[in-house]
Residue, then its C-alpha position, 0 to 999 in steps of 0.5 A: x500500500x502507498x502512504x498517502x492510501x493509509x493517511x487517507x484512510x486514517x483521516x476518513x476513519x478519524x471523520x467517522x469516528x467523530x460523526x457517530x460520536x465515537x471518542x478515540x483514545x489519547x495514543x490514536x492521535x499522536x504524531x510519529x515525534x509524539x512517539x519518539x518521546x514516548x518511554x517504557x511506560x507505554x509498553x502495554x500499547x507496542x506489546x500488544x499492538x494497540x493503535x492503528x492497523x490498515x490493510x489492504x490483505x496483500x490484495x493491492x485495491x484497497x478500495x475492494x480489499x481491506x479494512x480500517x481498524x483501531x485496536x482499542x485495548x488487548x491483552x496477551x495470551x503470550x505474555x504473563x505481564x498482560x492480565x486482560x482476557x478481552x479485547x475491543x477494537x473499532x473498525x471502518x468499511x467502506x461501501x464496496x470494500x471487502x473483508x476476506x472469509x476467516x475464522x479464528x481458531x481460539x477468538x470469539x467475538x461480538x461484531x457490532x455496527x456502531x453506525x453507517x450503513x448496513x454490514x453484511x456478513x457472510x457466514x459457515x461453519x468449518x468442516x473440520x478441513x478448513x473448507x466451507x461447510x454445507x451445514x445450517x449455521x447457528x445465530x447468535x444475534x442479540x439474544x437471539x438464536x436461530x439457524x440459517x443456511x450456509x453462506x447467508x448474508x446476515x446483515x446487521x444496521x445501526x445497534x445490531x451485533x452478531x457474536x461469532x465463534x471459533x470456527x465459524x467463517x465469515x467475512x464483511x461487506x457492506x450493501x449496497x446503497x447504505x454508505x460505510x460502517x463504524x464497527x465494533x469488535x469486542x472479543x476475547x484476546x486477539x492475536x493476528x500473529x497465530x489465530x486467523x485462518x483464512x479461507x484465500x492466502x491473503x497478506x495480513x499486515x502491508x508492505x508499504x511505499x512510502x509517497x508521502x511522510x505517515x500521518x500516523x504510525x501503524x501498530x508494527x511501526x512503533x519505536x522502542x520505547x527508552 
């Protein structure tokens, strides 16, 4: 990805943020000089990859392929100095833009549209190969639970959620006519190292040509701390 694609992104995830009144954390705003200044005691964001996270799956078209995220707060199944068992992170897909079919091996996760349009995700089980599965899925949507037939849209407007569990495939898109999604995540710990299966080879985390200087730094750029 080039810089200037994730400075943009960042600027119209920071937009929407402030629309749907969504207030972001003190380390989203920080200047890469910010972080030159930034010691030890800010460990707990570099260890656990806090911060800002675009991508664009390796796909080159960010506008098709990817996603613009803030891991808001994470602990660390890999580091005992991190005690938090959850995770939450505040997302942002745009109309005609795609995330790629994955489950996760050991993360379950609430998914909510937090405002904007409609989020479509798409939904099957794992057959136990790593394939899409031709079984009924079941729902956990709000409270409610019911099945539904593989590969199913389930859409989710404004307030709505839907909890995914390990094993579960699912990707998202957004329908059409309804403008792009603030959303949620809200999750056991998430570790983007070890638990994503997805069901394409796909890149996680970009190679990025530097056309302009960052506007901000991603979750992987962060100095040491001194």
């Amino acid at each position: 990805m080039k810089r200037s694609e994730i400075n943009a992104a960042i600027r119209r995830m920071e937009q929407l943020a402030q629309e749907y009144r969504f207030a972001l954390p003190p380390f989203c705003h920080w200047t890469p000089s910010d972080w030159q200044e930034k010691d030890a005691e800010y460990d707990e964001i570099r260890d656990n990859m806090l911060g800002w996270d675009i991508t664009d799956y390796g796909s080159g078209d960010f506008r098709k392929v990817g996603f613009a995220l803030i891991t808001l707060r994470n602990g660390n199944q890999n580091n005992p100095k991190y005690q938090k068992v959850y995770a939450e992170k505040l997302l942002m897909l745009e109309e005609g833009q795609h995330s790629p079919m994955h489950f996760h091996w050991k993360k379950s996760e609430d998914i909510i549209n937090r405002g904007g349009g409609t989020l479509l995700i798409h939904v099957y089980n794992d057959d136990g190969n790593g394939e899409l599965d031709t079984t009924e899925v079941c729902v956990n949507q709000d409270g409610r639970s019911y099945s539904v037939p593989a590969g199913t849209a389930v859409e989710l407007h404004p307030g709505e959620s839907i909890t995914l569990w390990p094993h579960q495939y699912h990707d998202f898109d957004v329908k059409p006519g309804t403008g792009a999604v603030l959303i949620g995540e809200v999750s056991m710990c998430n570790d983007d190292t070890a638990d994503n299966r997805f069901y394409e080879t796909v890149g996680r985390f970009p190679e990025i040509e530097e056309d302009e200087e960052p506007y901000r730094l991603l979750c992987f750029e962060y100095p040491e701390g001194r």
